[in-house]
N, C-alpha and C positions, 0 to 999 in steps of 0.2 A: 427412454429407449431401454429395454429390456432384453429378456432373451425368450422366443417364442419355439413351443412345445408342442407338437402333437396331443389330441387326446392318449394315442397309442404309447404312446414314448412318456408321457407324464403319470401314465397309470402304472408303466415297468418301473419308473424310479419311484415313484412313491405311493405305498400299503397305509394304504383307509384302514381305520378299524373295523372290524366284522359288530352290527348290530347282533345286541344279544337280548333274544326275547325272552321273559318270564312269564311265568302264568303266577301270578297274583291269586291268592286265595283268602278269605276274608276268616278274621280269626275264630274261632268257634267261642262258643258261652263260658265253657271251661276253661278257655286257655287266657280271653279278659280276666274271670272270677281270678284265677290264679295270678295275673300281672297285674289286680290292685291291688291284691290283699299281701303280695311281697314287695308294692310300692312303698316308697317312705310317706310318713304322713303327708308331708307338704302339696305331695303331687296326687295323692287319690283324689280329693277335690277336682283337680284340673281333667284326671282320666276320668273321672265319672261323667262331667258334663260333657267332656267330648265325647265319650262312650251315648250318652243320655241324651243329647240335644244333633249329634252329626255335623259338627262345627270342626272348619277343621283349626289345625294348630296358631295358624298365625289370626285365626278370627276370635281364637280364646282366650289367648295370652293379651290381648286390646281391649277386653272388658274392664270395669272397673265398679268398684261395688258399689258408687254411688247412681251409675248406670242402670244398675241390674235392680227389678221389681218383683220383690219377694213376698208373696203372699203363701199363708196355710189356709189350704184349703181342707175340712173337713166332710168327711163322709158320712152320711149317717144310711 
């Protein structure tokens, strides 16, 4: 047994948060170039293939190299 509320009366005592929308913008060529070449080593590797492949974070950090099939392929 509780205590029973009006919608009326439950919306005056209690402020919902207001949704706040963003517009999302995808980052341009320069601004990548720029945030791997000021990455540390360790991490350009992981920003390139997710930059290079569109994997996202928790799909890239779950490879493992014995997974991964690397081939060179050359051009002539």
């Amino acid at each position: 047994m509780g205590t029973e509320f009006s919608e009326r009366k439950f919306r005056r005592m209690v402020r919902l948060p207001k949704s706040i929308e963003e517009d999302l913008e995808p980052f341009k060529k320069e601004e990548i170039r720029d945030f791997i070449d000021n990455a540390i080593p360790k991490r350009k590797a992981l920003y390139m293939t997710l930059k290079d492949s569109g994997m996202r974070i928790s799909e890239a950090v779950q490879l493992k190299k014995e997974t991964l099939i690397l081939q060179q392929i050359q051009l002539q």
